[in-house]
N, C-alpha and C positions, 0 to 999 in steps of 0.2 A: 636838689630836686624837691621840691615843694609841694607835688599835688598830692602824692600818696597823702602824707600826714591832713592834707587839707581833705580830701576824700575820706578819710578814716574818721575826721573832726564830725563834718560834714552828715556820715552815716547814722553816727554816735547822736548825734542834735535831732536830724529830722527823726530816728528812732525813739528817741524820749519827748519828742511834742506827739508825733502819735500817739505813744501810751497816755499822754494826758490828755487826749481827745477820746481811746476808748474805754481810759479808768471813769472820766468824765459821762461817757455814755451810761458805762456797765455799773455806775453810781447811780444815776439816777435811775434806769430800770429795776434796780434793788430798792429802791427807795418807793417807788412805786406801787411795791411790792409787801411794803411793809417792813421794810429793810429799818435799821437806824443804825446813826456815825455814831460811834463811841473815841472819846480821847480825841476829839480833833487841836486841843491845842499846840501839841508840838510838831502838826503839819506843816505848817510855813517853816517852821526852822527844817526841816526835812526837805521840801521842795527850795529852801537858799543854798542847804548843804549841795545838793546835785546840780541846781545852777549857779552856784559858785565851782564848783567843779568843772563842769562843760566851761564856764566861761575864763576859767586860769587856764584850761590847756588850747584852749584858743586864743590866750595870748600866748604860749607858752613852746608849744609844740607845732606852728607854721614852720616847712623847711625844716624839721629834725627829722632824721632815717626814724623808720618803725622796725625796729626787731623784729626778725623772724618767729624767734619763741616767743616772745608773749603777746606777740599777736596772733599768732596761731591757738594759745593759751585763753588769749579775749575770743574769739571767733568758736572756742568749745563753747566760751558762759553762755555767749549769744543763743548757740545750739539750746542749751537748759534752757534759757528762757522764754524760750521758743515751748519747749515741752510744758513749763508752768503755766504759759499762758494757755496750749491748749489742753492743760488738765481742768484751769480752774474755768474756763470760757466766759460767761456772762456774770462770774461770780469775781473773776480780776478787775482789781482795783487798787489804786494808790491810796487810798482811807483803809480806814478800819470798820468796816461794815458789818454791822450784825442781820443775818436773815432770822429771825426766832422758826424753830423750826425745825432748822434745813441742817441737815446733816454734816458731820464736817468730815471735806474732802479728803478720802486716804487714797485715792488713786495715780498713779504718775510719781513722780519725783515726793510726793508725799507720804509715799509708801513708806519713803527710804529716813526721810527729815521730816520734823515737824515747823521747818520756815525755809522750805529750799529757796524761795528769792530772793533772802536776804541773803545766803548763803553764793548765791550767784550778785550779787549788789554788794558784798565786801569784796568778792574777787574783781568784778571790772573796776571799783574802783582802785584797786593798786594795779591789774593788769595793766590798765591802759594808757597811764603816766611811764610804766616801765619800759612797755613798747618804745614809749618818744624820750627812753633815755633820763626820765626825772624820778629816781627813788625819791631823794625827801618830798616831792609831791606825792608822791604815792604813801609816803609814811602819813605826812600832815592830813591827808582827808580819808589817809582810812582811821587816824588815831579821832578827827572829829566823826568822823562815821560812826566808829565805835560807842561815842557817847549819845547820836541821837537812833541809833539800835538797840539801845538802853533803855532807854527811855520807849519807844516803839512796841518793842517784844512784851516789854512788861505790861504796858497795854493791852495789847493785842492779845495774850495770853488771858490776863485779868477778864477783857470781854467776852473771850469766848467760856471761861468757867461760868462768870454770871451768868451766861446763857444758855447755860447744863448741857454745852457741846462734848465737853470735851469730860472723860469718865476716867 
């Protein structure tokens, strides 16, 4: 039976071109704003990593069963990231955006973490290879994951001290 894992592919796809239509939005309204990118250079390697991702398991996982537990397991992250995004609203975005100014968000899942969407972004990505059955994909792009989260946080961390956010 084929559709599940193609509907799951399918959900997985159109939910990540969204987000780059309203990181895309919620970018430029910052910007607007007086916003500025910091560290954009290891964006593309970031956005290859996740569409190299979506597009291995859509070669990969057409026609495989999806497990009950980790997809149940995917389907909590989704829940989180559902809450980040309505913690951070107009301020969610796939860059690194600095507002000068603007206070940094401790509300929501930030209460609790200081990068809960990466924290939900390592887990679907081995979630959801698990579901269809592929640990070593799940090893291989969380073990690449790991290294452009590396690279990312450090940033992202770096920008916000230059910008006397964070005390």
């Amino acid at each position: 039976m084929m559709w599940p894992s193609v509907a799951l592919l399918a959900f997985v796809t159109l939910q990540r071109l969204g987000e780059l239509v309203l990181a895309r939005r919620n970018t430029a309204a910052l910007l607007t704003k007086g916003a500025r990118e910091v560290a954009p250079e290891h964006y593309l390697l970031m956005v290859a990593l996740h569409a190299g991702w979506i597009i291995g398991l859509w070669l990969l996982a057409p026609g495989r069963s999806v497990g009950l537990f980790w997809f149940v397991v995917f389907l909590g992250l989704q829940t989180l990231r559902l809450w980040v995004l309505a913690t951070l609203k107009g301020r969610w975005t796939t860059r690194i955006i600095i507002l000068p100014g603007a206070p940094l968000v401790r509300s929501g899942p930030y209460r609790l973490l200081r990068h809960p969407n990466y924290v939900i972004v390592i887990g679907e990505i081995a979630a959801l290879p698990l579901a269809f059955g592929l640990p070593l994909y799940a090893v291989v792009f969380s073990l690449l994951n790991a290294c452009v989260l590396y690279i990312r946080v450090k940033a992202e961390n770096a920008a916000l001290e230059n910008a006397m956010i964070l005390k």
